[in-house]
Backbone as a chain_set.jsonl record, in Angstrom:
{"seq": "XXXXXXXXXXXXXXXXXXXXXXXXXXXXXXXXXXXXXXXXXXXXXXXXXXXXXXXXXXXXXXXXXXXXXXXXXXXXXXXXXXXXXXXXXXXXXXXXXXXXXXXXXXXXXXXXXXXXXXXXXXXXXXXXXXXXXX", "coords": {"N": [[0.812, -1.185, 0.0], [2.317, 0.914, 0.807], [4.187, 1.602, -1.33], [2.376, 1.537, -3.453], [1.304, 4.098, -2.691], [3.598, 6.266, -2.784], [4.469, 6.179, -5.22], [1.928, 7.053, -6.342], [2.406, 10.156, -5.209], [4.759, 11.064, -6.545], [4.385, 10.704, -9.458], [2.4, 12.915, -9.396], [3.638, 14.736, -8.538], [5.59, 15.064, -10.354], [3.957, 15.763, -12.476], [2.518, 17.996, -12.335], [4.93, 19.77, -12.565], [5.796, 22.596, -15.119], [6.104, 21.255, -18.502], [9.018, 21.792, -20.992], [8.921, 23.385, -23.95], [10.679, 22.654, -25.705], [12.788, 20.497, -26.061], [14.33, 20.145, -22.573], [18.174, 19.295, -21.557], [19.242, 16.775, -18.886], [21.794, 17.796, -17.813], [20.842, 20.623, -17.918], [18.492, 21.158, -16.94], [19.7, 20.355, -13.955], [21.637, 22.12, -13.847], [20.424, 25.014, -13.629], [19.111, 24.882, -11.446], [17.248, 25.529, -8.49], [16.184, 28.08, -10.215], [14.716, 26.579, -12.286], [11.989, 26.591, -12.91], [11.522, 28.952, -13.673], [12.894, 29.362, -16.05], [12.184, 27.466, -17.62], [9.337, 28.713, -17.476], [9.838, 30.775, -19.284], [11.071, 29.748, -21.34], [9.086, 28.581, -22.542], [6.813, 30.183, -23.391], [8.251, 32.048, -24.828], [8.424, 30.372, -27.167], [6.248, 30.479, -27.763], [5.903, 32.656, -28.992], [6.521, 35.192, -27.729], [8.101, 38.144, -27.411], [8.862, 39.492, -24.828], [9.971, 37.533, -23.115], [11.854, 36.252, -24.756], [13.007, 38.274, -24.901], [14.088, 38.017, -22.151], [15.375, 35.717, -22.536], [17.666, 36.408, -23.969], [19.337, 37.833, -21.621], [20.996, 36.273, -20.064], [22.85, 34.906, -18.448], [24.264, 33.359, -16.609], [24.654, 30.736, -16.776], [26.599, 27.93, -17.092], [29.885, 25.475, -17.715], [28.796, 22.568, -19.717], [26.331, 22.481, -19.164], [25.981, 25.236, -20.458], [26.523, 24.601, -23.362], [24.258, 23.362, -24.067], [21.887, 24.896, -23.336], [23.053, 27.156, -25.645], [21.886, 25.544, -27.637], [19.357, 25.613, -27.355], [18.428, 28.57, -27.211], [19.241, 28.782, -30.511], [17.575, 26.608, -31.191], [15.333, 28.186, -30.878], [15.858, 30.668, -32.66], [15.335, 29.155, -35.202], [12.937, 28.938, -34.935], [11.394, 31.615, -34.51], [12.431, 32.657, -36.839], [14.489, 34.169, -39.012], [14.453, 37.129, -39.413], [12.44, 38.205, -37.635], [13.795, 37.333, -35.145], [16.382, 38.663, -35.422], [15.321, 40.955, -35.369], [14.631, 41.319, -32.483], [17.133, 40.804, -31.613], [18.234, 43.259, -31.803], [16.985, 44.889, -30.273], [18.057, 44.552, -27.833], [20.821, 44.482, -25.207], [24.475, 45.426, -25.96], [25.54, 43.738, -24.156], [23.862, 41.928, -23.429], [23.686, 41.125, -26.13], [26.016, 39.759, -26.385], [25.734, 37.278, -24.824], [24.023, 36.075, -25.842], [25.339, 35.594, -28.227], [27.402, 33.853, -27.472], [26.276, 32.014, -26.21], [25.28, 30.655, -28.318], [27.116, 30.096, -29.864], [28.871, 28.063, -29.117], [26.573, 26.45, -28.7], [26.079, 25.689, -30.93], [28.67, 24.645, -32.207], [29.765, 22.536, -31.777], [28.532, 20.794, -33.877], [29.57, 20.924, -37.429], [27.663, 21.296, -39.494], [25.199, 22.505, -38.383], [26.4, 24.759, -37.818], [26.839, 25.976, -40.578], [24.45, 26.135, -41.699], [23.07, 27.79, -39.9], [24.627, 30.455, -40.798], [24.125, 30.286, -43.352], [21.013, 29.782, -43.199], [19.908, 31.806, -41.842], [21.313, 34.515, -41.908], [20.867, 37.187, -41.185], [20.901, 37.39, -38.525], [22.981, 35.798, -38.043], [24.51, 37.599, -38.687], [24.433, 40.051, -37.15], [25.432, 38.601, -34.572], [28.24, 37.885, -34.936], [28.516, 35.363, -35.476], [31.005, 32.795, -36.424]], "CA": [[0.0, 0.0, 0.0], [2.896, 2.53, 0.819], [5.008, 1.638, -2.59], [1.855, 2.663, -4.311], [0.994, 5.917, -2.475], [4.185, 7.241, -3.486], [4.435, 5.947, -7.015], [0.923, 8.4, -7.121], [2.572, 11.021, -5.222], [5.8, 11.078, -7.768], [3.167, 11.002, -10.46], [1.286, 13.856, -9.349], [4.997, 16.303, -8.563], [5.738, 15.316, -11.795], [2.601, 16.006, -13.799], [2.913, 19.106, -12.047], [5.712, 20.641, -13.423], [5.487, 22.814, -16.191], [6.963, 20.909, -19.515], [9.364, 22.488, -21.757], [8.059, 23.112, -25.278], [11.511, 22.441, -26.32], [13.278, 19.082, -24.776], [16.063, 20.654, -21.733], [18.425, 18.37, -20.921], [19.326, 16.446, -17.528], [22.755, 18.951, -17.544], [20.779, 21.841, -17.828], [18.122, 21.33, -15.435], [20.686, 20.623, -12.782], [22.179, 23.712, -13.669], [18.989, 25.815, -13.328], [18.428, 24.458, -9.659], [15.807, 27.084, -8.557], [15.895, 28.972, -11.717], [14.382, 26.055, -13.738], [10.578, 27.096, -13.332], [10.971, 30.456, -14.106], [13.372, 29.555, -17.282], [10.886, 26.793, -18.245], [8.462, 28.925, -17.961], [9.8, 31.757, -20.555], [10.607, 29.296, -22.923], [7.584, 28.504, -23.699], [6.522, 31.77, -23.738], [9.573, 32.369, -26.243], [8.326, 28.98, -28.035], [4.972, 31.146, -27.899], [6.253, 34.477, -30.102], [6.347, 36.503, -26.554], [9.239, 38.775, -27.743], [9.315, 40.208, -23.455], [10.034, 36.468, -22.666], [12.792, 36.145, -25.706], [14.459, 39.177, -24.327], [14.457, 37.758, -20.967], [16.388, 34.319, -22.783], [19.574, 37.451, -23.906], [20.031, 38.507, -20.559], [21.072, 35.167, -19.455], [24.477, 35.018, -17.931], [24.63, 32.365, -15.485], [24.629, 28.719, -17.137], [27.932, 27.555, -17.126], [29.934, 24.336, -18.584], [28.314, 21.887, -20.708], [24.97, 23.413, -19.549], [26.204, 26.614, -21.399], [26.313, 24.348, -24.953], [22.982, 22.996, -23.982], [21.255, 26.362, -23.57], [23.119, 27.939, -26.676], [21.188, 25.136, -28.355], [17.834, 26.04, -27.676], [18.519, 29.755, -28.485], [19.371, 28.029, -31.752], [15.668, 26.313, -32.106], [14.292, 29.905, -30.753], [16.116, 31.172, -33.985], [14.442, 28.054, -36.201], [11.019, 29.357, -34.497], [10.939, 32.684, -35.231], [13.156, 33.014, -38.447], [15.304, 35.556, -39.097], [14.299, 38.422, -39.874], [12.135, 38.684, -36.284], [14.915, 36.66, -33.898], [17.207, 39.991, -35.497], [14.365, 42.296, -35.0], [14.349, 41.133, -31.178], [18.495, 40.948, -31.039], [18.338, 44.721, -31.519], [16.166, 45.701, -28.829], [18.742, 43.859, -26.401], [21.572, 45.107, -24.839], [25.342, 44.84, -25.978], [25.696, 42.689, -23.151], [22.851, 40.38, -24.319], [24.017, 40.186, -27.831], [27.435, 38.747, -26.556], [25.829, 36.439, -24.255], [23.65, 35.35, -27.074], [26.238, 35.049, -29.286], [28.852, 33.509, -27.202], [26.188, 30.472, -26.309], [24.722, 30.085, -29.617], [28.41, 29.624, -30.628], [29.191, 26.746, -28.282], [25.017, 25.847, -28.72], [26.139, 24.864, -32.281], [30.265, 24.569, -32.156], [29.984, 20.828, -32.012], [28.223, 20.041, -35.52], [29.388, 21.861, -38.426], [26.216, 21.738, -40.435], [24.521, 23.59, -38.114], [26.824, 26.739, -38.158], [27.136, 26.217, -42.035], [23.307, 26.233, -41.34], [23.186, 29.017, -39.033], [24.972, 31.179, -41.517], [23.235, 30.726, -45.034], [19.668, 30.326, -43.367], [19.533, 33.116, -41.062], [22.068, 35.494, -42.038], [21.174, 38.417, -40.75], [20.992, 37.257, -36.93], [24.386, 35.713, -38.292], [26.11, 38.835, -38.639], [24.561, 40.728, -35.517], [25.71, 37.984, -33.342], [28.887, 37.814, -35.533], [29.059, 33.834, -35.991], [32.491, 32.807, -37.495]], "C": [[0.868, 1.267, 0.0], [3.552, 2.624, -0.581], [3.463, 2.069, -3.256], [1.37, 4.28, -3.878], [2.642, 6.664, -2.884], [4.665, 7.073, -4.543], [3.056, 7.245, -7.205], [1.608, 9.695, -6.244], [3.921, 11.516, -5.997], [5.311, 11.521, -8.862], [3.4, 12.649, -10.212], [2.29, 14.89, -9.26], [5.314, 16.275, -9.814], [5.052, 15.657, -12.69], [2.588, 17.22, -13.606], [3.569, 20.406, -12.273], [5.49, 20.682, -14.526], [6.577, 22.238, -17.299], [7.819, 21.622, -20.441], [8.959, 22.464, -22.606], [9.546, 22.821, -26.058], [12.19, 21.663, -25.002], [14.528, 19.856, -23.701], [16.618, 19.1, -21.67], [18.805, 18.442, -19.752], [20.137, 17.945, -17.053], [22.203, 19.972, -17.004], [19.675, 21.897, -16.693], [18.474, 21.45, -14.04], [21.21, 21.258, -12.488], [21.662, 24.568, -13.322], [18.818, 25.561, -11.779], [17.185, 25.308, -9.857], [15.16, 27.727, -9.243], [15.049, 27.935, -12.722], [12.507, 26.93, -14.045], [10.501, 28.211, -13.794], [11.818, 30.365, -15.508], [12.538, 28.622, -18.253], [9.761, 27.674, -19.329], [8.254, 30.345, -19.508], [10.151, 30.759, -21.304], [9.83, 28.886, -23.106], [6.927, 29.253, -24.246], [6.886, 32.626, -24.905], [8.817, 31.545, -27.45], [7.158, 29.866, -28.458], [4.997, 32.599, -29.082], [6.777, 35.528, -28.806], [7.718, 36.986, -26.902], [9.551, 38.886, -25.837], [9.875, 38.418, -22.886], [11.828, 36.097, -23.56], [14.224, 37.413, -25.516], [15.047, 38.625, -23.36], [16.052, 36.524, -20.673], [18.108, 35.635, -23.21], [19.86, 37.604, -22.501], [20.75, 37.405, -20.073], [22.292, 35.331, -19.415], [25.337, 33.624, -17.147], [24.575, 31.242, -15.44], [25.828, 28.821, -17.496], [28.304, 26.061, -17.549], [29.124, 23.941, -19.546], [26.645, 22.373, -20.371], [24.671, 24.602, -20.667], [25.996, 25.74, -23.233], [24.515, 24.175, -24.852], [21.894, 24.187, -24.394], [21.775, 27.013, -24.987], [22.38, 26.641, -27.694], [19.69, 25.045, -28.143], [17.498, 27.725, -27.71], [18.41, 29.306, -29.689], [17.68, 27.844, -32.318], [15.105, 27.475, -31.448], [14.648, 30.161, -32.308], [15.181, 30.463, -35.124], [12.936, 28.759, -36.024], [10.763, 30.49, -34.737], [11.39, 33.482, -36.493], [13.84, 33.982, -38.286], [15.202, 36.615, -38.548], [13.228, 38.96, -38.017], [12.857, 38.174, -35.514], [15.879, 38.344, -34.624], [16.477, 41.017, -34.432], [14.834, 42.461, -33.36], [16.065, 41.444, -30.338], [19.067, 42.441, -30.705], [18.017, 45.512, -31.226], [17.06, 45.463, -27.424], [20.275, 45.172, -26.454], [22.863, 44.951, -25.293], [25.97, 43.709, -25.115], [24.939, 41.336, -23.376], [23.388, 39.955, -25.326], [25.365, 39.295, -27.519], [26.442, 37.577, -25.685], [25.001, 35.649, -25.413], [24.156, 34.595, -27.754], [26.76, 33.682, -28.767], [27.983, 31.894, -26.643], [25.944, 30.018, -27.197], [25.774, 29.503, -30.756], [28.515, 28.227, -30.502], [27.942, 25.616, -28.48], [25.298, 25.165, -29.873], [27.658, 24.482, -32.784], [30.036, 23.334, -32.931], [29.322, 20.12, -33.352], [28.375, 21.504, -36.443], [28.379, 22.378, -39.218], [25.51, 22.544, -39.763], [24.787, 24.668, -37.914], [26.736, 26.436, -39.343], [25.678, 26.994, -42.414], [22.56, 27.615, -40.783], [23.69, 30.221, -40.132], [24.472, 30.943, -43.229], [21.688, 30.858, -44.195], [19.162, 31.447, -42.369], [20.754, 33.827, -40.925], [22.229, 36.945, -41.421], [21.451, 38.345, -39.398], [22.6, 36.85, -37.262], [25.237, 37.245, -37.599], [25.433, 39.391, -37.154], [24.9, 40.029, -34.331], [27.224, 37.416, -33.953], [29.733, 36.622, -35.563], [29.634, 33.469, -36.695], [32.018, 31.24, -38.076]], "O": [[0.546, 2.342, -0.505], [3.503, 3.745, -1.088], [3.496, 3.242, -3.626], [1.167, 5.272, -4.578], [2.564, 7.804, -3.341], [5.44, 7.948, -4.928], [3.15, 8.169, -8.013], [1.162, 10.676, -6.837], [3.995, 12.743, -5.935], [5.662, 12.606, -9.326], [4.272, 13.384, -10.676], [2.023, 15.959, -9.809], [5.356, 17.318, -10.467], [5.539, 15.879, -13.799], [2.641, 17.878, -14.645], [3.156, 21.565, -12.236], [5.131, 19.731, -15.219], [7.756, 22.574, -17.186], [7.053, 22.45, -20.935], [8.278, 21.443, -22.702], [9.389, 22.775, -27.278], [12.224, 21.87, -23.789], [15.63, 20.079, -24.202], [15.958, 18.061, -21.705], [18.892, 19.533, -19.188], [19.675, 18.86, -16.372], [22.605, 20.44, -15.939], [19.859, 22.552, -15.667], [17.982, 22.175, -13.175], [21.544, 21.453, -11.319], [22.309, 25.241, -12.52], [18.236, 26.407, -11.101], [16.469, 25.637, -10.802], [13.966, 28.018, -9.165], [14.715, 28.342, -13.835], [12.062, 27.56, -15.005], [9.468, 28.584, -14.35], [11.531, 31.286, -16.274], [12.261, 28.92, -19.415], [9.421, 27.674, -20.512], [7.335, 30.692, -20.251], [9.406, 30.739, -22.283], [9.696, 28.675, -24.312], [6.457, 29.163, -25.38], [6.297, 33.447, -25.609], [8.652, 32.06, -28.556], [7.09, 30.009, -29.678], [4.133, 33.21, -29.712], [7.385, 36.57, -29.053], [8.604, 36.164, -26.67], [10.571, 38.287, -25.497], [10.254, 38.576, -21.726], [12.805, 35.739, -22.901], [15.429, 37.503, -25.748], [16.276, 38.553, -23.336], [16.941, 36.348, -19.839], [19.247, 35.556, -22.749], [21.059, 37.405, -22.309], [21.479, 37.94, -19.238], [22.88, 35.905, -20.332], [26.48, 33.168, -17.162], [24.465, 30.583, -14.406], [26.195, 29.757, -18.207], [27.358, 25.302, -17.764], [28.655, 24.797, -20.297], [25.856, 22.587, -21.291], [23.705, 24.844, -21.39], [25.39, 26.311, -24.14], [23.714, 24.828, -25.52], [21.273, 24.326, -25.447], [20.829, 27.486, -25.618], [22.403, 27.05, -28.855], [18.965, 24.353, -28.857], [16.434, 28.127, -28.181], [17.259, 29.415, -30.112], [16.952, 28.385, -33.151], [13.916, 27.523, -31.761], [13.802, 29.886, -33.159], [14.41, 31.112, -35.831], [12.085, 29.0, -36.88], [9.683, 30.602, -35.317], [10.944, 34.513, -36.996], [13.726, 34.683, -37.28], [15.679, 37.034, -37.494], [13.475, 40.018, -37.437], [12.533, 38.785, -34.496], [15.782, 39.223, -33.767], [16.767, 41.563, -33.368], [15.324, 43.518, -32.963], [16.32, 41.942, -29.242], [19.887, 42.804, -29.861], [18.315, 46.673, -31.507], [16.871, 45.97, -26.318], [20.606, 46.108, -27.181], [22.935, 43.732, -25.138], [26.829, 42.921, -25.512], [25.298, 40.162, -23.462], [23.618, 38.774, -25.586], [25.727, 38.347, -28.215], [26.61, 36.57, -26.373], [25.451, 34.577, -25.82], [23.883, 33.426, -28.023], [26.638, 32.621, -29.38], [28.609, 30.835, -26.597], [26.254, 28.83, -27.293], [25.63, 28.89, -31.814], [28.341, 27.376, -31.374], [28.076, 24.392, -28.457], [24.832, 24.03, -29.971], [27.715, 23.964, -33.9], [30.071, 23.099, -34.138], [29.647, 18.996, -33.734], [27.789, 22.584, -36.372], [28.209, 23.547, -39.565], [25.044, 23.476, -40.42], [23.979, 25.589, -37.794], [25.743, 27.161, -39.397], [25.574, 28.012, -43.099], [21.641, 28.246, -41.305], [22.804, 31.07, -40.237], [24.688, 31.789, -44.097], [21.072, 31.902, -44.41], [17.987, 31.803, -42.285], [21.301, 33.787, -39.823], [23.236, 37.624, -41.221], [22.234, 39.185, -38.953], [23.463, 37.565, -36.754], [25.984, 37.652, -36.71], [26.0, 39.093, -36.102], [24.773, 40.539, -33.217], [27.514, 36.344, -33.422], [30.96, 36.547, -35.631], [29.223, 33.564, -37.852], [32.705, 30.66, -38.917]]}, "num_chains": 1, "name": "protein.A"}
């Protein structure tokens, strides 16, 4: 009787939390501690069009190691989701401080497979250059 009351209360913390609309991984949740619900909950928000949510993803400073590739790869599918020409629009409402942190994960977010900087630079060019991806 007790192995199933907390198989349903496991359940029920887990059903609980809000899902990402884009997969995090283990890394990065562990990195987030505290911070995950409230970064959760802008990306979806982001995933949603909410530009005030998409700013909130530039300011980001504080994911570190292999969390840091993780995160510069779902900037990345932000970019896929709102295309170009509005992921720019949005890069140049931010701060010089944002655009490097932008940059500098979306580097590392896509370092590790070439195709997707080759990628990164023919299909969204213009965010290219304002985040000046080599």
């Amino acid at each position: 009787m007790k192995k199933n009351f907390y198989i349903l209360v496991c359940i029920l913390l887990f059903s609980c939390k809000e899902q990402p609309k884009i997969p995090i991984s283990n890394t990065l949740e562990i990195a987030l501690g505290k911070r995950y619900s409230a970064y959760v909950n802008n990306l979806n928000k982001a995933f949603e069009k909410d530009s005030t949510a998409l700013l909130y993803f530039f300011k980001i400073d504080y994911i570190n190691d292999a969390a840091g590739y993780d995160h510069g790869y779902i900037l990345y599918q932000l970019i896929k989701i709102y295309g170009d020409e509005k992921f720019a629009n949005a890069l140049q409402k931010t701060t010089a401080k944002g655009l490097q942190n932008v940059s500098q994960y979306v580097e590392v977010g896509i370092d590790a497979n070439d195709r997707q900087k080759n990628e990164m630079k023919i299909n969204y060019p213009i965010s290219s250059n304002i985040l000046k991806i080599k």
